[in-house]
C-alpha positions in Angstrom: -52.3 6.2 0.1 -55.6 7.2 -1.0 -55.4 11.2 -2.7 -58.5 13.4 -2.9 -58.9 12.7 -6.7 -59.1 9.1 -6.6 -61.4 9.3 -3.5 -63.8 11.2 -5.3 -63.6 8.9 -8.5 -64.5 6.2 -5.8 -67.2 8.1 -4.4 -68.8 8.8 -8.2 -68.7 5.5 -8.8 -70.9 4.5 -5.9 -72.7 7.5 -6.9 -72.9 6.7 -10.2 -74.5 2.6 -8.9 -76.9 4.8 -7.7 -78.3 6.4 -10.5 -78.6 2.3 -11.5 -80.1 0.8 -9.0 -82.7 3.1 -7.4 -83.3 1.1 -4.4 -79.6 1.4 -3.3 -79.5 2.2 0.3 -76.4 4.4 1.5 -75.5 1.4 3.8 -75.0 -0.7 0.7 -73.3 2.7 -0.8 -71.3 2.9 2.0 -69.8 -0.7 2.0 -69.5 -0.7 -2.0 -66.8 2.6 -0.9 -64.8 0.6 1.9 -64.5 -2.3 -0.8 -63.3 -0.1 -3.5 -61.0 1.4 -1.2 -59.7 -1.1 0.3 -58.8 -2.3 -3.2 -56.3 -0.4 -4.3 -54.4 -1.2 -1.5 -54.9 -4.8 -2.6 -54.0 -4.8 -5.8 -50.6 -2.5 -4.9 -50.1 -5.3 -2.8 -50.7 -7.9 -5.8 -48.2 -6.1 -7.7 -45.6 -5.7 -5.4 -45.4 -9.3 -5.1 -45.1 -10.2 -8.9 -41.1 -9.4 -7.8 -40.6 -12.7 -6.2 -43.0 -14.4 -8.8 -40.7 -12.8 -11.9 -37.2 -13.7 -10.2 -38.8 -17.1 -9.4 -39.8 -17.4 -13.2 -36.2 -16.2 -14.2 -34.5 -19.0 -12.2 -36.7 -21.5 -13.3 -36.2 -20.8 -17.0 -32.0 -20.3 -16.7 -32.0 -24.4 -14.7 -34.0 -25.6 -17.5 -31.8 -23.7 -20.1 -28.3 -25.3 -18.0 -30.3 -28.7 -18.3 -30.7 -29.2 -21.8 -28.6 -32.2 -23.6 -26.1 -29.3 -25.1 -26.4 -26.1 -23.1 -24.6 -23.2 -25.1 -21.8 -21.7 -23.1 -24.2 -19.2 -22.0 -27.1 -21.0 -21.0 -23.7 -23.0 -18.7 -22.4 -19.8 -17.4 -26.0 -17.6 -17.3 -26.0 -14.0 -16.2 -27.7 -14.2 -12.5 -27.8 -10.6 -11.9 -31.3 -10.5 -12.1 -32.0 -13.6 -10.5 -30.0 -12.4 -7.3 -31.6 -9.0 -7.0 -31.8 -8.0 -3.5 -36.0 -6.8 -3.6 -36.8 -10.0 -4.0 -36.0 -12.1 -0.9 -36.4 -8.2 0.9 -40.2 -8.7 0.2 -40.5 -12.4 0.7 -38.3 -12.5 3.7 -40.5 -9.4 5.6 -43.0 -10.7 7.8 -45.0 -8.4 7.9 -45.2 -8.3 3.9 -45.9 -12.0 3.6 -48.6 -11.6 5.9 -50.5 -9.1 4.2 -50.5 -10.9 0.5 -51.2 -14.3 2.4 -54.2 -12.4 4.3 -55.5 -11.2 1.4 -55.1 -14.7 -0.8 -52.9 -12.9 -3.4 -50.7 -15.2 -5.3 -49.4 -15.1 -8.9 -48.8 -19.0 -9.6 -51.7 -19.0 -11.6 -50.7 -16.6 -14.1 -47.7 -18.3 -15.2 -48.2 -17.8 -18.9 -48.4 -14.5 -17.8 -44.5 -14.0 -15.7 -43.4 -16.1 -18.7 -44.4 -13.8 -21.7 -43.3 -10.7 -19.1 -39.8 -12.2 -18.6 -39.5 -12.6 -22.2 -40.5 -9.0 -23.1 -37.9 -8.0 -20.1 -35.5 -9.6 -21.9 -35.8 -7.5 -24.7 -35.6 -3.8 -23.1 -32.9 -1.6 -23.4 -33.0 -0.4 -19.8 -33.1 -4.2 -18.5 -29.9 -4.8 -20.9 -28.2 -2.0 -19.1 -28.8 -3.1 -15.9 -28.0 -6.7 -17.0 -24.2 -5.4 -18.1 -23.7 -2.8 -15.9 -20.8 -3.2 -13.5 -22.9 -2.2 -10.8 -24.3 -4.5 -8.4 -26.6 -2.3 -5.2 -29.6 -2.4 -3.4 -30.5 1.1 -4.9 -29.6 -0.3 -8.9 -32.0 -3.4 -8.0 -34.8 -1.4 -6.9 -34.2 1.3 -9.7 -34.6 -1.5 -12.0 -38.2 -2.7 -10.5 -39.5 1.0 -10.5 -38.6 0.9 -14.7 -40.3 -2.5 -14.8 -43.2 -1.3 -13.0 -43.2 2.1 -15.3 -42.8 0.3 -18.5 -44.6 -3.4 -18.6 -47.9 -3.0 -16.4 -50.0 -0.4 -18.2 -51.7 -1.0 -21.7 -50.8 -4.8 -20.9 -53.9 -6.6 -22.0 -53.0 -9.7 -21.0 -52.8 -7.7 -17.1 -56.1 -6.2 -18.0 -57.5 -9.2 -18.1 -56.5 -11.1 -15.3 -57.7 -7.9 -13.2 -60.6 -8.0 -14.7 -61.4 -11.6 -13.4 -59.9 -10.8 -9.9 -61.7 -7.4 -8.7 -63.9 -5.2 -10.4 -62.4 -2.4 -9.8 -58.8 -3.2 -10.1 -58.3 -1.9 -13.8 -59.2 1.6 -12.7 -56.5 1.7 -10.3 -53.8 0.2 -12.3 -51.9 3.5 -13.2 -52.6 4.7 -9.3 -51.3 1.5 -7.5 -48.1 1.4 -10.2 -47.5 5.1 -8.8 -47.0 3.6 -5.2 -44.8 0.3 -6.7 -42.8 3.2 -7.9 -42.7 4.8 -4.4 -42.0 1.8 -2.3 -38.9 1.3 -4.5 -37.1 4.0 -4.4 -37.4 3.7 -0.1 -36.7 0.2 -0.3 -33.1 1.3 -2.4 -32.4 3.7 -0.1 -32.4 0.7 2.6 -36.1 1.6 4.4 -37.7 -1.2 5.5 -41.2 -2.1 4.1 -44.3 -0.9 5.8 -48.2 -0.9 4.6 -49.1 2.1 3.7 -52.1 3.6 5.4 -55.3 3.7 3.3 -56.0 7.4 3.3 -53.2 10.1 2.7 -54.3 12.1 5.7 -53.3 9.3 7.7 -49.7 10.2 6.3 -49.7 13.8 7.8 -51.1 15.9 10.4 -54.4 17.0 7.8 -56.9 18.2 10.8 -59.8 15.9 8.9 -59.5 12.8 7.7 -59.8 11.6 3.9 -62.0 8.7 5.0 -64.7 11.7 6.6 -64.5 13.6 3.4 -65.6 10.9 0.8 -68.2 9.0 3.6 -69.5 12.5 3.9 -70.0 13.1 -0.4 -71.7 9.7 -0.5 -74.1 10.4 2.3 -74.9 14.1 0.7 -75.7 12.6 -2.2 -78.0 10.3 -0.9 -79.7 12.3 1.6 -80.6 14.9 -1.2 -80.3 12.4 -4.5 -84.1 13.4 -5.4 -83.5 17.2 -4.7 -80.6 17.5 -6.6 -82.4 15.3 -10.0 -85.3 17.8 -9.5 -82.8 20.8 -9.7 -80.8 19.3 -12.5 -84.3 18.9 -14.2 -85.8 22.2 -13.8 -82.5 24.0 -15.3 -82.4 21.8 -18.5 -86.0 21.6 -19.3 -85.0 19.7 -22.7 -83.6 16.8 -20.8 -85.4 14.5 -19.0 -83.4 13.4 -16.0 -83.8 10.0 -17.2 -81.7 10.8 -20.6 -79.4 12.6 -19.5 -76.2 10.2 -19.8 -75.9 8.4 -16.4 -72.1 9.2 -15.7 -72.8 12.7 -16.2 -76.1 12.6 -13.8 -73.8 11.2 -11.1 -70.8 13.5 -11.9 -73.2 16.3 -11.8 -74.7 14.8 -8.2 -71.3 14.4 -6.7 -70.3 17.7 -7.4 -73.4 19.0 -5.7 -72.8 16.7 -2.4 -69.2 17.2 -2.4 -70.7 21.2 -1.7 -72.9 20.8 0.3 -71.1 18.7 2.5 -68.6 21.1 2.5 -70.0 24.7 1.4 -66.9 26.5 3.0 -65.0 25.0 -0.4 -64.4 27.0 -3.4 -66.9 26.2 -6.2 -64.6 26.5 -8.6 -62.1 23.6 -7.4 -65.0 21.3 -6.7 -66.2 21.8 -10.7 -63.0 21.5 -11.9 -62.2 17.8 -10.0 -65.7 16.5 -11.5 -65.2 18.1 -15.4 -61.0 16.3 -15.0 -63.2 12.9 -14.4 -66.0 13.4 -16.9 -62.5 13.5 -19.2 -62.1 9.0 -18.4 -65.5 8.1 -17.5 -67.9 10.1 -19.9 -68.2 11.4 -23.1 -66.4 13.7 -25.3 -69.5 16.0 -24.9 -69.5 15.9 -20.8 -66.7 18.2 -19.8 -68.4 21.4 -21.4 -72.4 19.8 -19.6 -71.2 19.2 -16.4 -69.2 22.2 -16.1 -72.3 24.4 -17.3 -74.4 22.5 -15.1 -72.6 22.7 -12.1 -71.7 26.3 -12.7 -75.1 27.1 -12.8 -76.3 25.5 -9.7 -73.8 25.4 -7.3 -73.3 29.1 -8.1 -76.8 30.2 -8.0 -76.8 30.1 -4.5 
């Protein structure tokens, strides 16, 4: 599940506690990286089962809608197409599905405001409309419909924001990552694939001779062993910066870049420079691209 670039986002970020807390151990780094993780996988799980708690809210708002005093001819005779999608009961009637959300403790009845204000928004969309009068009624039209919800509602949603915020700390920064593999798992559920959890690392998913999970334990622990070698070199080549203001993101984007090399000096400089200047772009300052490039340029390439 887990691609290069987000494992070294991961690995910056326990990096980057690093350069807070001083008396971090890499034991304590180490754990803080199996957590983070381990929770993307979590929240895709989290999201995948908002599809049982949205058809759920959609039946419950068309009885109460047929129970008024005087029901409207439609609110009598209701559309149910979307109510009778075929991902829903798919997900809640796989075992092996409803044991990994119940594992985890993941459960949307809380947010009910939230399913409410999400099924009205739904209501509203053009591709939801279509789907709603389409004469088409499949397994692969169902699941085409989830992957538009999961496109479309999810991201720049701030009442989402915030309810991830109070679950997991790190769950906002996977959002668009975790709605990528929503997407994934349904188009192989409409083509009729059963549902299996997806293994935490994308090597695991090929025959990759090592594994993702080495690589980014391996940049934490070079960056740990040598955290004090590498603030000395990053000091003596910027003699008008004190380590100590130089912005902290771009200390540990600069540091990961120099473990992710010398863990692994057989790969090119110039791919390990570019993956650290790409996340100075979202977690550092308009300023950082052009310093950490020049920085690491200059000292992984002085050797």
């Amino acid at each position: 599940m887990l691609n290069r670039r987000i494992l070294r986002i991961k690995a910056f970020k326990v990096i980057y506690s690093r350069t807070e807390n001083p008396s971090m151990t890499v034991g304590e780094g180490e754990a803080q990286l199996e957590l983070s993780c381990e929770a993307t996988r979590t929240l895709w799980l989290f999201l995948l089962a908002v599809v049982s708690a949205l058809t759920e809210e959609a039946g419950r708002r068309i009885e109460a809608a047929r129970s008024k005093f005087n029901p409207s001819d439609e609110e009598r005779n209701p559309n149910m197409k979307f109510v009778s999608n075929r991902i829903a009961p798919l997900l809640a009637d796989d075992p092996d599905f409803s044991k990994a959300v119940s594992r985890r403790k993941l459960s949307w009845e809380q947010f009910d405001v939230f399913l409410r204000h999400l099924y009205e928004n739904l209501r509203t969309r053009d591709y939801y409309l279509r789907y709603m009068e389409s004469g088409e009624s499949s397994l692969k039209e169902d699941a085409a419909l989830w992957s538009a919800i999961f496109e479309n509602e999810f991201e720049d949603n701030a009442e989402l924001e915030e309810i991830l915020e109070d679950l997991g700390m790190w769950w906002n920064d996977d959002l668009s990552y975790a709605l990528i593999w929503c997407c994934r798992t349904m188009d192989e559920l409409g083509k009729g694939k059963p549902w299996n959890l997806l293994p935490l690392y994308m090597s695991d998913l090929s025959d990759k001779g090592e594994s993702d999970k080495a690589f980014v334990v391996k940049v934490v622990r070079a960056a740990f062993a040598h955290y004090d070698e590498f603030v000395q070199r990053i000091s003596e080549i910027t003699p008008k910066w004190d380590h100590s203001r130089i912005c902290s993101t771009d200390l540990a984007l600069i540091i990961s870049g120099l473990a992710e090399k010398a863990a692994f000096p057989e790969l090119a400089s110039g791919i390990i420079i570019n993956e650290y200047v790409e996340i100075s772009k979202y977690y550092s300052t308009p300023e950082s691209r052009s310093f950490v490039n020049g920085i690491l340029d200059k000292l992984i390439n002085s050797k």
